[in-house]
MIMAR-491409 format. One record per residue: x, y, z of N, C-alpha, C, O in turn; residue in three letters. Coordinates in steps of 0.1 Angstrom, whole numbers. Example, Ala and Ser with C-alpha at 12.3 -4.5 7.8 and 13.67 -1.06 7.14 Angstrom:
! MIMAR-491409
132;-57;78;123;-45;78;132;-33;78;142;-33;85;ALA
128;-22;71;137;-11;71;129;0;79;134;11;80;SER
! end
This chain:
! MIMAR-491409
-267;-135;224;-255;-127;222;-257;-113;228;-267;-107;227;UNK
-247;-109;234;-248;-96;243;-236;-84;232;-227;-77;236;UNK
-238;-86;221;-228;-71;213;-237;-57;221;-230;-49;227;UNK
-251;-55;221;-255;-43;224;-243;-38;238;-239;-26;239;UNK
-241;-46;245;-235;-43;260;-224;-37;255;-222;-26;259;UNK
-213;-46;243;-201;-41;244;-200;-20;231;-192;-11;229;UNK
-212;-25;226;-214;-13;218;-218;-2;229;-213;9;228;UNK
-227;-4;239;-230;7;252;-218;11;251;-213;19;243;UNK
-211;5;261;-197;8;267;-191;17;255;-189;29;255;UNK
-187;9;245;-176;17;237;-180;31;225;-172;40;222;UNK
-194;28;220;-197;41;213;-195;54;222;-189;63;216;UNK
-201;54;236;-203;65;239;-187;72;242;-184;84;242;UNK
-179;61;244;-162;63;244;-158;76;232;-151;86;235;UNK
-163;71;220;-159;75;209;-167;84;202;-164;87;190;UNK
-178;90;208;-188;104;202;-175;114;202;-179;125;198;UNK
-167;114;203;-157;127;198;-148;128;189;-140;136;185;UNK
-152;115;184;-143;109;171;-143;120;160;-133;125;155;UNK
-157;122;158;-153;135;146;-143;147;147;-133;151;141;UNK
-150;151;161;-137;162;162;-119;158;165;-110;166;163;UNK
-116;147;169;-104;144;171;-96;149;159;-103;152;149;UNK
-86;151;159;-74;155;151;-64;152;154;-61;152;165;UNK
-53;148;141;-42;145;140;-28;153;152;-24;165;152;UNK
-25;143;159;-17;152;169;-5;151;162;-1;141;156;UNK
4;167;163;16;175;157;25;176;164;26;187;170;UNK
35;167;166;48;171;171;53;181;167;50;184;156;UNK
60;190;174;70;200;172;84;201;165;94;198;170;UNK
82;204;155;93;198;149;103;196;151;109;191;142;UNK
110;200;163;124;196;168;122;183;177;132;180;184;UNK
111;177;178;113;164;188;108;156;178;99;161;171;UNK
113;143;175;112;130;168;101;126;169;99;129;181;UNK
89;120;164;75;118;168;83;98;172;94;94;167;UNK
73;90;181;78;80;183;69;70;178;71;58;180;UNK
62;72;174;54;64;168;46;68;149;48;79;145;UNK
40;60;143;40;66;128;27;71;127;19;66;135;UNK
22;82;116;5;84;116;4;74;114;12;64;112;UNK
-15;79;113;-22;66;103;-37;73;94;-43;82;99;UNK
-39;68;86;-47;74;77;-62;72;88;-67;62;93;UNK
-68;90;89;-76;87;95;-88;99;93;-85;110;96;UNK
-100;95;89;-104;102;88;-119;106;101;-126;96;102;UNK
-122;115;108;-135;116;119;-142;112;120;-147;105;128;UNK
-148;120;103;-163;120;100;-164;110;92;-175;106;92;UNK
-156;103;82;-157;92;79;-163;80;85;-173;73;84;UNK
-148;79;95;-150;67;104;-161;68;113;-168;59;115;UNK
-162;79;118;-177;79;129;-185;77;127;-193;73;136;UNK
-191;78;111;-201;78;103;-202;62;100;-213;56;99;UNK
-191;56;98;-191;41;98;-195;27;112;-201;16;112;UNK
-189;34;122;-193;34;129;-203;36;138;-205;31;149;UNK
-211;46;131;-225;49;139;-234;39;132;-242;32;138;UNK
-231;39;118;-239;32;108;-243;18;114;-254;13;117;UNK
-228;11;117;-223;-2;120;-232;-6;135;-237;-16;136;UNK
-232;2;143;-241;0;156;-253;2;156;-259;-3;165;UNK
-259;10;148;-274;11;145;-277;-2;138;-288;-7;143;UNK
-272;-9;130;-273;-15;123;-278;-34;133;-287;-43;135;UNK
-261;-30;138;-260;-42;147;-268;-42;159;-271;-53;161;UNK
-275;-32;168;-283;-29;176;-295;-35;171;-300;-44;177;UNK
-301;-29;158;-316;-31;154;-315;-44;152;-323;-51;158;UNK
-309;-48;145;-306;-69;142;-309;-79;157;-315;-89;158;UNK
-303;-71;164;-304;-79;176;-316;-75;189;-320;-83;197;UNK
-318;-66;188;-325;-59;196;-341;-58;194;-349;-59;203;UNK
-345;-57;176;-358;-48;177;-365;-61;164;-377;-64;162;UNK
-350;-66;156;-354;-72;149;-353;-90;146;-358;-97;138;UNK
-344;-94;158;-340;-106;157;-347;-117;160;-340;-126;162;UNK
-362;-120;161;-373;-130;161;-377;-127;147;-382;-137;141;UNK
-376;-119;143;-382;-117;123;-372;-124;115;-373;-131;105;UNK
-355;-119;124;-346;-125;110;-336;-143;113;-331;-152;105;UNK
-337;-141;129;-335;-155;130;-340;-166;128;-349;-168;135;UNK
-337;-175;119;-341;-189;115;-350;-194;129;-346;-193;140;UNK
-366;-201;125;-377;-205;139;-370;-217;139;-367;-220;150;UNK
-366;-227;129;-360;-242;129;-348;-238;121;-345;-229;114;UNK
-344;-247;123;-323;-246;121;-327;-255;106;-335;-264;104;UNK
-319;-248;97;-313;-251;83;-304;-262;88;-308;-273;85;UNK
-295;-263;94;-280;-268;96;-285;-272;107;-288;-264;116;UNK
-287;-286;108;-291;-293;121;-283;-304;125;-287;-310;136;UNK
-275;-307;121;-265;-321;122;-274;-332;126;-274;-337;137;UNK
-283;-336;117;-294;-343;119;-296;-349;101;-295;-342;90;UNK
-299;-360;102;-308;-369;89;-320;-369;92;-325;-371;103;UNK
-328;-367;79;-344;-363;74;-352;-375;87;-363;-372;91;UNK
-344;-387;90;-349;-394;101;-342;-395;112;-343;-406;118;UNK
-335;-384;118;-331;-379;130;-318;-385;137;-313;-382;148;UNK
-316;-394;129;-299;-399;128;-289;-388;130;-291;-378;123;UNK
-279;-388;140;-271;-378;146;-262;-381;134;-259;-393;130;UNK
-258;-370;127;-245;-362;118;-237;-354;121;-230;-350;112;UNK
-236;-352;131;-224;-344;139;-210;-352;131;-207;-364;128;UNK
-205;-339;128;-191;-344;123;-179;-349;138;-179;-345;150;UNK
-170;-357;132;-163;-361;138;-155;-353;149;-153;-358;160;UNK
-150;-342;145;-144;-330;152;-150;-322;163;-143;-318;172;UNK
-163;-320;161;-173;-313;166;-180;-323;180;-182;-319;192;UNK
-182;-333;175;-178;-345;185;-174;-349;193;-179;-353;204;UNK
-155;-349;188;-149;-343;197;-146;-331;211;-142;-331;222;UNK
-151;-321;202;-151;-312;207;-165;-309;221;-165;-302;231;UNK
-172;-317;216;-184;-313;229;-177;-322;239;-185;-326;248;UNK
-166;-325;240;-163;-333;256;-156;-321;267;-151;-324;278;UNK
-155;-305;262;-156;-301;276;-170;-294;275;-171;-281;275;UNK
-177;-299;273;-194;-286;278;-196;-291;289;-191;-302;291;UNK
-201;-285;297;-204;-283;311;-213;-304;312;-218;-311;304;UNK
-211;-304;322;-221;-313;320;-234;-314;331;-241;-324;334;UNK
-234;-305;334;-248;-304;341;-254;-287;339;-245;-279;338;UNK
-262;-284;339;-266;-268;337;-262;-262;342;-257;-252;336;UNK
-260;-263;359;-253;-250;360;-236;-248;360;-231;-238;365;UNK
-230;-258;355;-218;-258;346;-214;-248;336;-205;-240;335;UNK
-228;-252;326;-227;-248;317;-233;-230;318;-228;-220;313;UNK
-241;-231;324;-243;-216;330;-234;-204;337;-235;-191;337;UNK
-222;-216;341;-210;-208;350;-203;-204;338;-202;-192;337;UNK
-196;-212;326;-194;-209;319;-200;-201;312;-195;-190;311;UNK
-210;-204;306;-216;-190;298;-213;-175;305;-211;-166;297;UNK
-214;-173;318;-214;-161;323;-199;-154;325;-195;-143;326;UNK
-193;-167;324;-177;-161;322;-175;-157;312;-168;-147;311;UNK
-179;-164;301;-175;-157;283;-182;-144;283;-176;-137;275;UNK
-194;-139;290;-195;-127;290;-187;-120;294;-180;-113;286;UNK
-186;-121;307;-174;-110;317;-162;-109;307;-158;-98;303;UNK
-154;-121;304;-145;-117;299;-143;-111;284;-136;-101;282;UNK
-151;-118;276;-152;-112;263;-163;-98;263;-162;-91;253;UNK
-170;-95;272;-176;-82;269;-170;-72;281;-174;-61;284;UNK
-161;-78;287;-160;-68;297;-143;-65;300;-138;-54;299;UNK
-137;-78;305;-125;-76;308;-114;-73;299;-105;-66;301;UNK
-116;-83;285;-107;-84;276;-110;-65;270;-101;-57;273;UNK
-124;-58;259;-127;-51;260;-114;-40;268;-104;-36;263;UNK
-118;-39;278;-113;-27;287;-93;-31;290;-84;-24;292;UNK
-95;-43;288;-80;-43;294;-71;-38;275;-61;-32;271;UNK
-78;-43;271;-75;-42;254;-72;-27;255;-61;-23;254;UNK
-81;-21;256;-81;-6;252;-72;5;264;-71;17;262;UNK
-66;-1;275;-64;5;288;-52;0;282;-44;8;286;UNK
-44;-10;275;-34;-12;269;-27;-4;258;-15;-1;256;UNK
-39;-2;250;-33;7;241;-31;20;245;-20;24;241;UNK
-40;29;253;-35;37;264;-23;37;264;-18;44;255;UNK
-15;31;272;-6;31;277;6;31;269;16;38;272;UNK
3;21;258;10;21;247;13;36;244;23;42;245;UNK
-1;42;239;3;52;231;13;69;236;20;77;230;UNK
5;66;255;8;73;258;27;69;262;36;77;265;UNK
29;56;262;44;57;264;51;61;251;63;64;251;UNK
46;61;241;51;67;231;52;79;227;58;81;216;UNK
47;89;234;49;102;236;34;108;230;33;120;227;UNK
26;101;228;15;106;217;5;112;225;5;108;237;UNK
-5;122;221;-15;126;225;-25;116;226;-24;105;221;UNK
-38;122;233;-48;117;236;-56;117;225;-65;109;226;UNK
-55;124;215;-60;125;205;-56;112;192;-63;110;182;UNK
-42;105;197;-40;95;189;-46;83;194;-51;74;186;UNK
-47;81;212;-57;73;218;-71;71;211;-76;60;207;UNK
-76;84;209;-92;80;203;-92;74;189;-101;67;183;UNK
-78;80;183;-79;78;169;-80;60;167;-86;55;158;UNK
-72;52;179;-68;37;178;-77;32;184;-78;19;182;UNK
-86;39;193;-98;29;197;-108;30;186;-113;19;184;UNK
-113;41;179;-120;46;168;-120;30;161;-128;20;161;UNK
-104;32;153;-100;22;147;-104;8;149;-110;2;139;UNK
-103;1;166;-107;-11;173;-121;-13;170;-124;-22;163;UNK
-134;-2;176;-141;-2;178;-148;-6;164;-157;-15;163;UNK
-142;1;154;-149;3;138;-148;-13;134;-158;-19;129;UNK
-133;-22;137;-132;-30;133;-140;-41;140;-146;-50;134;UNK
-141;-40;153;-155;-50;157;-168;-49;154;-176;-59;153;UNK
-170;-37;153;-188;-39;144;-188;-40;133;-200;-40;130;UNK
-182;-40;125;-181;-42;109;-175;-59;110;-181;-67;103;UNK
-170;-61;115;-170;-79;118;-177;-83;122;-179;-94;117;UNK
-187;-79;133;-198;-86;139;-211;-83;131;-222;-90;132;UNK
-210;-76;126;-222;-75;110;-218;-82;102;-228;-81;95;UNK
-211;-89;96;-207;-105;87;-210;-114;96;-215;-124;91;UNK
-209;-113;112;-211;-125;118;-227;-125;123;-232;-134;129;UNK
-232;-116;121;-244;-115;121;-254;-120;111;-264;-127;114;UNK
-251;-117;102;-255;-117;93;-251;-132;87;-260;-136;80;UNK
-241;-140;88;-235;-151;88;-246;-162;96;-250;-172;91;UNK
-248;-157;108;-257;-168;117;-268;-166;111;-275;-177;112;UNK
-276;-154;105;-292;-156;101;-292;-164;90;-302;-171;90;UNK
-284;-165;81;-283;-172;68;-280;-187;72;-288;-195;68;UNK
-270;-193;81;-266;-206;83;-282;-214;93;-290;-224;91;UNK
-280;-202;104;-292;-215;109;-288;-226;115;-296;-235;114;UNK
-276;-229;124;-271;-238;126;-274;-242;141;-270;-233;149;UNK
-282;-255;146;-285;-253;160;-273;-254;170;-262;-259;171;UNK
-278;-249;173;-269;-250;192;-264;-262;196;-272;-271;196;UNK
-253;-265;201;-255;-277;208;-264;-280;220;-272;-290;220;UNK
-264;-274;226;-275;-274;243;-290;-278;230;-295;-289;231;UNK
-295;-270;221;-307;-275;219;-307;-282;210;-318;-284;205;UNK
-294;-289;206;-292;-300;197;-296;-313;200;-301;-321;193;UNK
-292;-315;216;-295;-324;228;-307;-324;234;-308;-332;243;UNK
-320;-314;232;-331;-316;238;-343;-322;226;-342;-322;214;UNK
-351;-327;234;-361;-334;227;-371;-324;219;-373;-313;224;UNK
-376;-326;207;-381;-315;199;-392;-310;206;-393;-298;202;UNK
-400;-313;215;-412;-305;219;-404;-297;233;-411;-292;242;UNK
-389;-297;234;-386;-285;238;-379;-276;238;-375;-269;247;UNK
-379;-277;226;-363;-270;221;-374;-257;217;-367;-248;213;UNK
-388;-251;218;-392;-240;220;-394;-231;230;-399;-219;231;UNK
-390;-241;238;-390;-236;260;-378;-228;263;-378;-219;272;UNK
-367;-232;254;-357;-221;257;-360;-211;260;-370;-206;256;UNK
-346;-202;273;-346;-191;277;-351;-183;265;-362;-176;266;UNK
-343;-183;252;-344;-176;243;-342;-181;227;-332;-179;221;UNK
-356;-187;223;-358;-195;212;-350;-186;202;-344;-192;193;UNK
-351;-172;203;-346;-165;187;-332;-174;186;-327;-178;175;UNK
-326;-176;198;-310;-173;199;-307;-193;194;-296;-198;194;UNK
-317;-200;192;-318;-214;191;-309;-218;181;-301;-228;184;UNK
-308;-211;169;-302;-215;154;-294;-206;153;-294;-202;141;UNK
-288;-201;159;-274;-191;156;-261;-193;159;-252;-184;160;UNK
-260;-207;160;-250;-217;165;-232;-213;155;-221;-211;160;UNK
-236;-212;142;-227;-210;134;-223;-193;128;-232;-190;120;UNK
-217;-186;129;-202;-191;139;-202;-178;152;-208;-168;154;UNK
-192;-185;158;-190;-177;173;-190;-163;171;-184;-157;162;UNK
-201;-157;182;-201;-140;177;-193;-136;186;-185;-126;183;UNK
-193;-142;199;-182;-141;212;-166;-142;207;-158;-133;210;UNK
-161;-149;202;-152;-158;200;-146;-147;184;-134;-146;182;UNK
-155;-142;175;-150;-137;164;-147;-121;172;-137;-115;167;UNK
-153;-117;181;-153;-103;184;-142;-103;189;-133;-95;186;UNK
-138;-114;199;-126;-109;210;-112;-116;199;-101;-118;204;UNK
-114;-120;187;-100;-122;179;-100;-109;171;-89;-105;169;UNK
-112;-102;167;-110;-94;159;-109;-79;164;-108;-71;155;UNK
-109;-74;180;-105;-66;194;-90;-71;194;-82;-62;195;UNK
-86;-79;192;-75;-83;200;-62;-82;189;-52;-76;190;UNK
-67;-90;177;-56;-87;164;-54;-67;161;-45;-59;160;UNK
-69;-67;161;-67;-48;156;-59;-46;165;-48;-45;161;UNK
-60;-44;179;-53;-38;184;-38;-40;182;-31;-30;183;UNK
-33;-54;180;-18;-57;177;-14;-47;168;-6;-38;170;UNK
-26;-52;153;-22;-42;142;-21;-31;143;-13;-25;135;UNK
-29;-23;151;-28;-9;153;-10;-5;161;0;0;155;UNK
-10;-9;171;0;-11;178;18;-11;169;27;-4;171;UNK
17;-23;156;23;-23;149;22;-16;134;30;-17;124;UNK
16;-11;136;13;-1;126;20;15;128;28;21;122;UNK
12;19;140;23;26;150;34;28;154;39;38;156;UNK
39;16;156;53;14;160;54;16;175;60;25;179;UNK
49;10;182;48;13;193;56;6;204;52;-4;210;UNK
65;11;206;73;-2;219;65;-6;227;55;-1;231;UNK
73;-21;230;64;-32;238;53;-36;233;49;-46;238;UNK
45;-31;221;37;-39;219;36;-56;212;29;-60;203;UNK
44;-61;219;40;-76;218;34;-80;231;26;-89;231;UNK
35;-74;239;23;-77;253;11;-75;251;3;-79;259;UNK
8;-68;236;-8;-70;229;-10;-85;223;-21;-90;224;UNK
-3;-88;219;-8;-107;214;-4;-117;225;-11;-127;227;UNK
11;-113;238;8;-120;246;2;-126;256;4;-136;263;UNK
-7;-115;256;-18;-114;268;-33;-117;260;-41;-125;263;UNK
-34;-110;250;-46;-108;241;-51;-121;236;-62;-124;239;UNK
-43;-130;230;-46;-140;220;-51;-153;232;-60;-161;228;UNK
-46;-154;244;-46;-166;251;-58;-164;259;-63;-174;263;UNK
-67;-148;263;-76;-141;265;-86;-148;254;-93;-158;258;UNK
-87;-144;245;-93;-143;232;-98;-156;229;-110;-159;227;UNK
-87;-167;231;-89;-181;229;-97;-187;239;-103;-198;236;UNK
-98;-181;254;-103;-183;262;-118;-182;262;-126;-191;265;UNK
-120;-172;257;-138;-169;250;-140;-179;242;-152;-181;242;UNK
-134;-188;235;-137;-196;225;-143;-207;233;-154;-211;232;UNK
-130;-212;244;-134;-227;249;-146;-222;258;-156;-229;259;UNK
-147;-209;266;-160;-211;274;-172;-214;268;-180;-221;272;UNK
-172;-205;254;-183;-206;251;-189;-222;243;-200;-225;239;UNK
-175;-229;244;-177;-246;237;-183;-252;252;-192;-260;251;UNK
-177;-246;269;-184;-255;274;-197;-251;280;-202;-259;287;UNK
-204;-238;278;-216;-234;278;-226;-241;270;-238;-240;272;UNK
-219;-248;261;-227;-257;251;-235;-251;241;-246;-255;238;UNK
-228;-239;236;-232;-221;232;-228;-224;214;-234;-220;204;UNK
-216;-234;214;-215;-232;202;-199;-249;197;-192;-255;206;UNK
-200;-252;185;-190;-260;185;-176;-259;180;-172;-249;174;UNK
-169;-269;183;-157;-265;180;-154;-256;168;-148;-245;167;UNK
-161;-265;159;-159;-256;140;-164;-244;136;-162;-238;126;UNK
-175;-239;151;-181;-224;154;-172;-214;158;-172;-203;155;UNK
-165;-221;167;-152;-214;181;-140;-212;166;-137;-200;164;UNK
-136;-218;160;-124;-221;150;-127;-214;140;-117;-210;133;UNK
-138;-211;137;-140;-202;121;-143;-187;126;-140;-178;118;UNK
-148;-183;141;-148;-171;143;-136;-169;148;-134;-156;149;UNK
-125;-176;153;-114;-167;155;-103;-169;145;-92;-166;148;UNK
-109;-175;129;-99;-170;121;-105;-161;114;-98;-153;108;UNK
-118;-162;112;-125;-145;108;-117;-132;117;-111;-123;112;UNK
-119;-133;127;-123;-125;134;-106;-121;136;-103;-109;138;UNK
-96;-130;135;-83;-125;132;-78;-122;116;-66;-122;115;UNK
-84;-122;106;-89;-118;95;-90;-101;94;-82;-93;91;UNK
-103;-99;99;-109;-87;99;-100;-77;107;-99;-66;104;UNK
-95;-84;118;-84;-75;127;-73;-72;119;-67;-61;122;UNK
-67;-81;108;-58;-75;98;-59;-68;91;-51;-59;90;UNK
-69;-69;85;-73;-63;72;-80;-51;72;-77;-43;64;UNK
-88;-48;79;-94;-36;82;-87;-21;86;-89;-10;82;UNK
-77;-29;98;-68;-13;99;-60;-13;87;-58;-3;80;UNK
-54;-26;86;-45;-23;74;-50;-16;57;-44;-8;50;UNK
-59;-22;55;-61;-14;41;-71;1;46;-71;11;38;UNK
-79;2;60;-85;15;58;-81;26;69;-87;36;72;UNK
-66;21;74;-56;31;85;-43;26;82;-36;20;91;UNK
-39;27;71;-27;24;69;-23;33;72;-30;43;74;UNK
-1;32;73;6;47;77;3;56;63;-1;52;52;UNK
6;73;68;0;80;59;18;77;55;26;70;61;UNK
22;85;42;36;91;39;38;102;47;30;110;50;UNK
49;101;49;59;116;56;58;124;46;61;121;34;UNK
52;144;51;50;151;47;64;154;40;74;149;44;UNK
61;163;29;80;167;22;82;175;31;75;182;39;UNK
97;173;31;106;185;43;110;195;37;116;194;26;UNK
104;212;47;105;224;43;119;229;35;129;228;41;UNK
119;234;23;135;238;24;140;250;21;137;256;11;UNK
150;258;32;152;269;30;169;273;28;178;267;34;UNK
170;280;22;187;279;18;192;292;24;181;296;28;UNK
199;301;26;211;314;29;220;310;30;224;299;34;UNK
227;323;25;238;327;17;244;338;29;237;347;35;UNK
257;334;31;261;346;40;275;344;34;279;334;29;UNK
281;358;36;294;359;27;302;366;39;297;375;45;UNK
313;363;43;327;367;51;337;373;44;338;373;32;UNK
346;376;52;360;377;46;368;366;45;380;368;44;UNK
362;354;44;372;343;48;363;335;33;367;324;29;UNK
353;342;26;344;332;15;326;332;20;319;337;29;UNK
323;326;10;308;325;18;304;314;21;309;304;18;UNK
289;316;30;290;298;38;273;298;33;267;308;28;UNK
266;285;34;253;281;27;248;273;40;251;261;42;UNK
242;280;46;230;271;55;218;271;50;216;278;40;UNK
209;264;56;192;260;57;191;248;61;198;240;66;UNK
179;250;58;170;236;67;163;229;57;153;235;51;UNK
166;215;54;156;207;47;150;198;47;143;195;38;UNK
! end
C-alpha cells in the first residue's frame, strides 16, 4: 500500500491550515457559496495526528502488526478452496500472466495516488474559486478532503491488521512460496481495499464539500470522480491485489466516511444575526424611519 506517497503530497499542501481563516465578504456583495464549521488548529491537529499515525503503521511498524499467516484464508483446515462464489467470480479479470498484473497494479497507483488525488483537488479549486471565494476557503476544503482520507484509511488499516485476509496472487501460490513475495508484510492485508476505500472516500468528500458549499457545477465532482474512483477498484481486482468483496466494502466505506465526516464535523455554520440600526428624520411633510437590518 503506497498512503505514505499520497500523505507526502498532501500534508505539506495543508501546513497552513492553522493559520487559514474564515474568508469575509463585504457586506454589500452576496457571498456565493455557504460557510462551514471550521476550525485550524483543531483540524490540523487531527490531521497531523492522523498521518503520524498512518505513516508509523505502515512505514516503521507494519512487519510487527501485520498478520505472518492469514486468519481469513478461503481455505479448509485440509486446503480445500472456499472462496465464495462472488469472489470467484470476480477473479476472472486479474491479469493473467504477471506482467498483466503488474501493469495493472502500477496503474491503480498512478491513478488512485496521483491523478484522481490532484485532479480532485484542482477541481475544487476551481469550484471554489468560480464561486467568488478566497483561497483561504480552498485550504479550508482540502483540509476537510485530506482529514477525511486519513481518518478513513486508519479504520482501513486497522481493518486489514485484524482480518488477515490473503491476497489473491498469494492465495494461488504454493505454500513454500508465499514467503518469497516482493513484500510478505503486505501478504494478508487482502481485506478490504485501502486503494479503492481512499479514492471513494477523496471523491464523495469532495462532492459533499462542494454541496455543502453550494457550489455551481458541482455535479462534475461525482461525474468524473465516481467512474475514476471505481476504476481503482477493478485495477486493483486485476492486479490480483484484492477481491471483489474487498474492492465492494471499501468503496462503500470509503463513500460512508466521505459523507459523514464533512457532514457531522463541517457542517454549514448558521448566518450571523443581521446588524440593526434605525433613524428618525423629521420634514415638513412628517417624519421618515430608515436603517439597516
Amino acid at each position: 500500500m503506497s498512503f505514505p506517497h499520497f500523505i507526502l503530497v498532501a500534508v505539506p499542501l495543508l501546513t497552513a491550515l492553522p493559520m487559514a481563516q474564515e474568508a469575509r465578504a463585504p457586506a454589500e456583495q452576496a457571498p456565493r457559496f455557504h460557510a462551514l464549521r471550521f476550525d485550524g488548529k483543531r483540524d490540523g491537529a487531527l490531521i497531523g495526528t492522523a498521518a503520524v499515525l498512518l505513516v508509523g503503521s505502515e512505514v516503521f511498524f507494519k512487519e510487527d502488526l501485520a498478520p505472518a499467516t492469514c486468519r481469513w484464508c478461503d481455505r479448509a483446515p485440509d486446503g480445500t478452496e472456499t472462496l465464495n462464489r462472488l469472489d470467484r467470480w470476480g477473479r476472472g479479470i486479474t491479469g493473467s500472466t504477471g506482467k498483466r498484473r503488474g501493469t495493472a497494479g502500477t496503474w491503480s497507483n498512478l491513478v488512485g495516488f496521483g491523478v484522481l488525488p490532484l485532479g480532485t483537488l484542482g477541481a475544487q479549486y476551481a469550484l471554489s474559486r468560480n464561486a467568488g471565494a478566497s483561497p483561504d476557503i480552498f485550504f479550508q476544503d482540502a483540509g476537510i478532503l485530506v482529514e477525511t482520507v486519513l481518518l478513513s484509511s486508519l479504520v482501513n488499516q486497522t481493518t486489514k491488521f485484524i482480518a488477515g485476509r490473503e491476497r489473491p496472487f498469494v492465495h494461488v501460490l504454493p505454500e513454500a512460496q508465499k514467503p518469497l513475495t516482493d513484500h510478505p508484510a503486505d501478504n494478508n492485508l487482502s481485506f478490504y481495499s485501502g486503494h479503492t476505500s481512499m479514492a471513494f472516500s477523496l471523491v464523495v468528500s469532495a462532492g459533499t464539500v462542494a454541496h455543502l458549499r453550494g457550489y455551481p457545477h458541482r455535479q462534475w465532482i461525482w461525474a468524473v470522480g465516481l467512474p475514476m474512483a471505481t476504476s481503482v477498484g477493478l485495477l486493483r481486482m486485476g492486479a490480483g491485489k484484492h477481491y471483489l468483496t474487498d474492492v465492494a466494502v471499501g468503496a462503500a466505506l470509503g463513500t460512508a466516511s466521505g459523507i459523514a465526516l464533512p457532514w457531522l464535523l463541517h457542517g454549514r455554520t448558521r448566518p450571523a444575526p443581521s446588524s440593526l440600526s434605525l433613524q428618525v428624520t423629521g420634514g415638513p411633510r412628517g417624519a421618515a424611519l430608515s436603517g439597516r437590518f
